[in-house]
C-alpha positions as CSV (number, residue, x, y, z in Angstrom):
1,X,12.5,-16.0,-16.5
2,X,10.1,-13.4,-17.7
3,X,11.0,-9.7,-15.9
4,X,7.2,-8.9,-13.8
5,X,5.9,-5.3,-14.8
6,X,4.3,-3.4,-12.1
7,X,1.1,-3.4,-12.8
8,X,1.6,-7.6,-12.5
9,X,2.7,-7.6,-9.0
10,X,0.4,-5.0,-7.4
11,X,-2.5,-7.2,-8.8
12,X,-0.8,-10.0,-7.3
13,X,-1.3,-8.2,-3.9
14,X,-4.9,-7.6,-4.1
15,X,-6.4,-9.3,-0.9
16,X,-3.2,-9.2,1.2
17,X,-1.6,-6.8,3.7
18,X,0.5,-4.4,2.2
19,X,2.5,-1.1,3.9
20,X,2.2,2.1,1.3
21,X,5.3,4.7,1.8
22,X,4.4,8.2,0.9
23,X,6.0,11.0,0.7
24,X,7.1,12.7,3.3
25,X,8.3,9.7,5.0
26,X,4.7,8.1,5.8
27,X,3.6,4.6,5.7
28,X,-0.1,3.1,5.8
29,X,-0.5,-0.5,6.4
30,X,-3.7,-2.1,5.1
31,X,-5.5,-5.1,3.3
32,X,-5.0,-3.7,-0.6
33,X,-8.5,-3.7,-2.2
34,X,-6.9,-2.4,-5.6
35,X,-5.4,0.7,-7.5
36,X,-6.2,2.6,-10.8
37,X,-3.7,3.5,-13.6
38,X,-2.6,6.5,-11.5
39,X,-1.3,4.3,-8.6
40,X,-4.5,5.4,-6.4
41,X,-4.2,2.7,-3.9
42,X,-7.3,1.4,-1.5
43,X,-6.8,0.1,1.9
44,X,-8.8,-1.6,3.8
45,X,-8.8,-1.8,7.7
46,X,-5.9,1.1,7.4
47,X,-3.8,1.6,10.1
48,X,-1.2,4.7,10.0
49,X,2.2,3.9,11.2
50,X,4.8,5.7,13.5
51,X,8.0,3.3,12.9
52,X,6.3,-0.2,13.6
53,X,3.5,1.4,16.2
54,X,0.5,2.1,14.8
55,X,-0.1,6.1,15.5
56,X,-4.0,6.0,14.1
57,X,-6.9,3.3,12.9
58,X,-8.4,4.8,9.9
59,X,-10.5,2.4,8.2
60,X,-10.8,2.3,4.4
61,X,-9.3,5.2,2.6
62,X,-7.5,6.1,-0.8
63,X,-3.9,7.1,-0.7
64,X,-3.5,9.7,-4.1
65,X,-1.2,8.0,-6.5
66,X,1.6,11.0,-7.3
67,X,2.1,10.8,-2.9
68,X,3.1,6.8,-3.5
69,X,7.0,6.1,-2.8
70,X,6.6,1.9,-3.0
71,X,4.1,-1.0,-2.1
72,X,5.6,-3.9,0.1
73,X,3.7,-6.9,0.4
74,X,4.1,-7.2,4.8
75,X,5.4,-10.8,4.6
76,X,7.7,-9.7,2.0
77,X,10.4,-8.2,4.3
């Protein structure tokens, strides 16, 4: 079995609900529209998150790649 490189399995997200950790302990929860080479991730229907509550609706925003701690697919916990 062939070892998936990053770049493989954030494209194999594209389309589905995903939860972004940044640094500084916060996490974003949104429909992942895509990323750049600098890990610049888009969200759609964004939701920030306090534990599993969500604290704020944000709509579609950009999280800046160098703030990105990991990308987990929701249904992948």
């Amino acid at each position: 079995m062939a070892a998936k490189r990053p770049f493989d399995i954030l494209s194999s997200n594209i389309g589905q609900v995903v939860t972004v950790r940044l640094k500084g302990s916060k996490d974003f929860r949104g429909k992942f529209l895509g990323y750049d080479p600098h890990w610049n991730i888009t969200l759609e229907e964004a939701e920030e998150l306090n534990g599993e509550d969500v604290f704020a609706r944000l709509g579609t925003i950009i999280l800046r790649g160098n703030n990105v701690l990991y990308v987990c697919g929701v249904n992948s916990k």
